[in-house]
N, C-alpha and C positions, 0 to 999 in steps of 0.2 A: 654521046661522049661519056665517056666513063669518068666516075667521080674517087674522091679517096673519102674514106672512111678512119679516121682517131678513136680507135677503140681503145678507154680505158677498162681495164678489169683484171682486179685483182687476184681473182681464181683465174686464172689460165694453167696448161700445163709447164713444167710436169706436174704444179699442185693437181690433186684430184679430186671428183665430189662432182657434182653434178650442174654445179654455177661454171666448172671450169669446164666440163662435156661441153653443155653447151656455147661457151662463149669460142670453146675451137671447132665445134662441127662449123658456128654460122660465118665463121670465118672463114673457113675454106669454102664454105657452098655462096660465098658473096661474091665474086669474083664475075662467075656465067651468068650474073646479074646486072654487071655492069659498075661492079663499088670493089677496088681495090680495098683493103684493110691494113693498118697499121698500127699494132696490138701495142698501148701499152701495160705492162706490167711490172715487178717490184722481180729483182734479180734474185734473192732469196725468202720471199716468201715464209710467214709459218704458220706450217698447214700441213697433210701428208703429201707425202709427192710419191709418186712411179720412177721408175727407171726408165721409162721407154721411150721411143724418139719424140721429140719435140714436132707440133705441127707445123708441116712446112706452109707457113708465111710469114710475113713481114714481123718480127717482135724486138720493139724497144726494150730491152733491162733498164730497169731502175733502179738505185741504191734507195732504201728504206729502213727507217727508223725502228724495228717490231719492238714496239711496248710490251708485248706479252715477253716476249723471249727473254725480253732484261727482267721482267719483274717477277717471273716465275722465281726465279733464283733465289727474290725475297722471300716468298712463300716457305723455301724449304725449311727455314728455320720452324714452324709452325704446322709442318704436314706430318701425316702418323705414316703415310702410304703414298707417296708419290713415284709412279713411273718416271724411268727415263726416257727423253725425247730422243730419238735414233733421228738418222739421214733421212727417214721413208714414211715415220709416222711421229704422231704428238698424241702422246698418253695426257687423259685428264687428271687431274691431281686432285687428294683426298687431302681435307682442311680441317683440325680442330676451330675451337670456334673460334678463335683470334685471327687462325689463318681465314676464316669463312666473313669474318668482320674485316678483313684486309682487301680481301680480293672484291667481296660488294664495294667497299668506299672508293676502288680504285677503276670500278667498271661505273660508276657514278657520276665520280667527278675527274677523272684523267684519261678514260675514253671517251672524248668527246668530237664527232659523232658515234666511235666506234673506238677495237683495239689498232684498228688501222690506220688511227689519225695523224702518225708518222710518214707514210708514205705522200700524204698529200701535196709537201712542195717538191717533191721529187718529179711528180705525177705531173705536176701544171706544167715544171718546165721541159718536161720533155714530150706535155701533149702541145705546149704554145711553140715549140722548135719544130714539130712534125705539121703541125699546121703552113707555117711559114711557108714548108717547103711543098707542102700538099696543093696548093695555089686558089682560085675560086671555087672550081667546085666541089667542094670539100665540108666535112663536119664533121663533129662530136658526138661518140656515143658512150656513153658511160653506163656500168650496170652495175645494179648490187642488188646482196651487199659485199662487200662495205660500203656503206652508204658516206663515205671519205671520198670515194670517187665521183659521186655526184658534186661535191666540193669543191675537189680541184677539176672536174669539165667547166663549172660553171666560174672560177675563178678564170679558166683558159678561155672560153667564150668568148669573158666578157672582154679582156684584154685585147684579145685581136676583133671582135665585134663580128663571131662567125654562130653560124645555125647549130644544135643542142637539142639531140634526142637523150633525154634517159630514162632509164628501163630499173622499174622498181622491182625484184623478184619475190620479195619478199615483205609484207608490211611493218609500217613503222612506229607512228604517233598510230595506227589506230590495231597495234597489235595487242594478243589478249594481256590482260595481267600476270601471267606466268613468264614471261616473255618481255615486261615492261620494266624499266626503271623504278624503283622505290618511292625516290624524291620527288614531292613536287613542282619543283624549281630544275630539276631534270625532265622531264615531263613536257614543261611547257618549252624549255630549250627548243629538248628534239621536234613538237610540233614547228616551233617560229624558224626552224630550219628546214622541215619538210616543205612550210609552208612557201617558202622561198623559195624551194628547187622546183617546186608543182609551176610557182607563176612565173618563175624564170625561162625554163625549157621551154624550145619550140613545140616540141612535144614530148610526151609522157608515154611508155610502155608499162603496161601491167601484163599480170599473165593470168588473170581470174575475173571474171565477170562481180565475182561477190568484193574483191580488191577494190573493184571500181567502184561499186555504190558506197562502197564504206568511204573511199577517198572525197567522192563527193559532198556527201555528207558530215565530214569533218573539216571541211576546207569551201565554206558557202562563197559565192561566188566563182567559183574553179568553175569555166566551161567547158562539160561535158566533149567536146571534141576535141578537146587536148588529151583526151584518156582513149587511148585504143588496146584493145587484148592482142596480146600475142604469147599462146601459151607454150611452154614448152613442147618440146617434139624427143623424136628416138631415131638412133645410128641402125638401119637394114643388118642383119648378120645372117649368115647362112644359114638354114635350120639344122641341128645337131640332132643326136639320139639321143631318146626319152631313156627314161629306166623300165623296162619292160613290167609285163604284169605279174612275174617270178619273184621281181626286185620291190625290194620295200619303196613303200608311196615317197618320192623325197622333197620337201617342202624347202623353199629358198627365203630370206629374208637377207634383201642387201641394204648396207648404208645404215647407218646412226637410228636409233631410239630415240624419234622430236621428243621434248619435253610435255611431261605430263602423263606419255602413254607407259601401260601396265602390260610387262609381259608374262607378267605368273598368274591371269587366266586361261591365253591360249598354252603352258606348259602344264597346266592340271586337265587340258582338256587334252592334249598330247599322252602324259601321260596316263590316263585313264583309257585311251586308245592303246597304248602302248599293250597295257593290262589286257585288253580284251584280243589283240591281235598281237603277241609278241613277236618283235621284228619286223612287224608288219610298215612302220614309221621311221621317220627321218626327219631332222629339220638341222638344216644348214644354215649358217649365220656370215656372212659374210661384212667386213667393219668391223667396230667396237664390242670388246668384249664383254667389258664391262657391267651393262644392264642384265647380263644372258648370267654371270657368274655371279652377282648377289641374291640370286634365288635359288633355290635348294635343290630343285633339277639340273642342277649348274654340269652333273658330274654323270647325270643320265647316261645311258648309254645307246640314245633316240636321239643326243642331239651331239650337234660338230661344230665347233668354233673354230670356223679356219681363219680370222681377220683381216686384214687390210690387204685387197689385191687391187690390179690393173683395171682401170676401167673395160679396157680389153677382156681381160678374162670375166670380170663379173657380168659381160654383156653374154658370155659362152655360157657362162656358167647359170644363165636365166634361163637360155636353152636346151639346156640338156638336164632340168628340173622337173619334176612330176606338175609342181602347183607353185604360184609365187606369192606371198605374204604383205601384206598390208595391215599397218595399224591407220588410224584415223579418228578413233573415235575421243579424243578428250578435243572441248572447244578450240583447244590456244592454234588449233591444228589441222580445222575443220574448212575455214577459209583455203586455204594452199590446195594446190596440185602438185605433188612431192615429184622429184624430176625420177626417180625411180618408179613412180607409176610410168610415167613413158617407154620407159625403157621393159619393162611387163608386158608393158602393149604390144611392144615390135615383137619381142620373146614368142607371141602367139602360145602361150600356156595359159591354164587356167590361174584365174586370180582369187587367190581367197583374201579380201578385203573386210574387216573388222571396222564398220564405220556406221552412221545416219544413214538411212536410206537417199534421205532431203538433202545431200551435199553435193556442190558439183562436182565431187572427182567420184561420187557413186554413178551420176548421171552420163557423166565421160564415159565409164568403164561399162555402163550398160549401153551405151551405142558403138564403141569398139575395141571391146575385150569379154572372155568367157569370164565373167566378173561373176563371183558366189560371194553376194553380202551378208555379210553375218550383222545384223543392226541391234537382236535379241538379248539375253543371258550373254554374257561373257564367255561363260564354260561350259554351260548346256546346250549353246545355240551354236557354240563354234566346237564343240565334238559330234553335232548333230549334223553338221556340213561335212565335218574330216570323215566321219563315217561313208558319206553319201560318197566323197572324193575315194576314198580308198573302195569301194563295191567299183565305182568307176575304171579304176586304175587297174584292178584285180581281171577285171571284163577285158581289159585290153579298148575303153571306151573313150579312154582322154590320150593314147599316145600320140595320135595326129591333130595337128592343129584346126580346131573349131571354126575360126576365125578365119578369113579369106585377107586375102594382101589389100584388094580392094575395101574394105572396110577399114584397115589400120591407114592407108595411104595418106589422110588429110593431119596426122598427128608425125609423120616423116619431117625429120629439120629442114629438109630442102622446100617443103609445104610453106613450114615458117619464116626462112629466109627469106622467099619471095612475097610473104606478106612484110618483113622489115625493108628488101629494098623500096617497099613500094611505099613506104613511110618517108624512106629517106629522100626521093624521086620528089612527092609529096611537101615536104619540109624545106625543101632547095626550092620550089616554085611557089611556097607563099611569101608574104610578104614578113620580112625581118621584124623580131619584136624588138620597141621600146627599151634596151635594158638600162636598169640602174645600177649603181657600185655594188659588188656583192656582199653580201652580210658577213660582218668579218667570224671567225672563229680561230678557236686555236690550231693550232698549226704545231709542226715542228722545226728542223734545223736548216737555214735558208731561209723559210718562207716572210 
């Protein structure tokens, strides 16, 4: 008997980013599983978005509150350098220190849990309306972040008294300190809120094994089998044409610069290849420009700042790339599996990954990717790989793929799906948790 599925999530498309990849591949790959779905999400979103067709299933729009959208406008009074937000993308905004004291206080104490904390009574009522009609066997899955979704599933739960999976993708109370609230009176918040969504859910997804011991560890008495992995995966795309060994070696880097990570050692080691091999390099930037144009190779003539495309194209466009780029190496960044390593994986290209040896997404990438770790010197150890990669490239030695289909196959979303129906299979046939009134927080208009 086929069950319905209340997916809340606030990245869906057309937002794009890799929380919204994946919440529509598992959507559609839920179905030959036996769990209809019924997406909800916030009708205008702010976040980048695509143009291209929306995924065909079920999706609730919901009117939503965006706090950031009103409050940026505050900001302007106090920015030297502010982009404008277009239809398709949202530029970060440069703050003197008044606007940099405005925007802390306001990610502090008025996003709480998040900038999303306006859509939450949107969100409840129209995940406790889809439930109604979804009938018994039916549940709640909620993913982040925003971690606002966890909020309103568990506000909806409790109200009609139904089953609560959610899928943490990101940590929270035990993320680094680059990454953490200032306050500590914000601090303990966000834990006594985590801590609430950990003991309330029927079950808990994470997507890292190191996630899990840390969640454990911070939240004592949580039993370990309310924590299962389910890591992200990658969409099949047909293989495209490499750049031959004529054509300069050409290296991809898609998606945002996590915080913390430094890209003007691999551009001194770039350039200094550049030097020795003229023409010989490439490095393509796909996303934000930003990080790539505050350093002084900004204007190279080895590198390309094309920005913000289709998740469609950036999936082509990992294929038909000599080598694909990874950072990883500052801690705040070292726990995660970036959903763009996945997407590397299926690429079947070589990975030059800039990271710990001891990490698990070094460990991943050495059981199913032509993974070239650079753990060493910043600039010494990652021109001493680019060199190896370009004799490679030059050889005609990297244009076919290394890697066998059979080896990427267990990191495929349709892999992951059937470990989530088997969750939710799972979760319907235990026995109902205890729940108590939910922990109140703020909310926005309605709630």
């Amino acid at each position: 008997m086929p069950g319905r599925i209340i997916l809340l999530a606030y990245y869906f498309p057309p937002l794009i980013g890799a929380a919204s990849e994946r919440a529509s591949a598992l959507a559609k790959a839920l179905p030959s599983l036996g769990w209809e779905p019924v997406v909800i999400a916030p009708r205008d979103g702010f976040y980048h978005r695509t143009s291209e067709p929306e995924p065909d299933c079920d999706v609730v729009r919901t009117s939503s509150l965006e706090l950031s959208r009103m409050l940026r406008a505050g900001y302007s009074s106090v920015v030297r350098d502010a982009g404008l937000d277009s239809g398709t993308s949202v530029h970060a905004v440069r703050t003197d220190r008044l606007g940099s004291w405005l925007r802390g206080a306001v990610r502090e104490f008025v996003y709480v849990p998040d900038a999303q904390v306006g859509w939450i009574p949107f969100a409840v009522k129209a995940a406790v309306q889809a439930l109604r009609q979804a009938g018994d066997r039916s549940l709640i899955w909620s993913t982040s972040g925003p971690y606002s979704a966890h909020l309103a599933a568990m506000r909806a739960a409790h109200r009609l008294g139904r089953r609560w999976v959610a899928e943490f993708r990101d940590p929270w109370s035990t993320a680094h300190p680059i990454n953490l609230p200032r306050h500590s009176m914000r601090r303990r918040l966000d834990l006594a809120m985590e801590r609430r969504i950990l003991r309330t859910a029927d079950q808990v997804i994470i997507p890292t094994e190191t996630m899990r011991h840390e969640l454990l560890a911070a939240h004592s008495g949580l039993g370990p089998d309310r924590l299962t992995v389910v890591t992200n995966g990658f969409v099949q795309i047909p293989r495209r044409a490499v750049p031959d060994p004529s054509s300069p070696l050409t290296i991809l880097y898609a998606g945002k610069v996590e915080p913390g990570e430094e890209v003007g050692p691999l551009l001194a080691a770039l350039d200094r290849l550049q030097a020795e091999h003229p023409g010989g390099v490439l490095l393509r930037v796909l996303g934000d420009s930003a990080p790539w144009n505050e350093e002084k190779w900004a204007s190279a003539p080895w590198l390309k700042l094309d920005g913000f495309v289709s998740p469609v194209r950036a999936r082509e466009a990992m294929a038909e790339s000599s080598v694909l780029l990874l950072f990883q190496r500052h801690p705040a960044n070292r726990p995660a599996l970036q959903g763009k390593m996945f997407e590397y994986v299926g690429a079947r290209r070589p990975i030059l990954a800039l990271c710990p040896e001891n990490i698990e997404a070094a460990r991943l990438l050495r059981r199913h990717a032509d993974a070239r770790i650079v753990s060493g010197d910043p600039v010494e150890g990652t021109l001493s790989e680019l060199r190896r990669l370009l004799r490679e490239h030059r050889s005609g030695t990297i244009q076919a793929p290394r890697v066998t289909l059979d080896v990427t196959q267990p990191l495929r979303r349709e892999e992951q799906a059937v470990k989530l129906a088997q969750i939710f299979d799972r979760t319907l046939a235990e026995p109902a948790l205890n729940r108590s009134a939910p922990t109140h927080h703020r909310g926005g208009p309605g709630d």
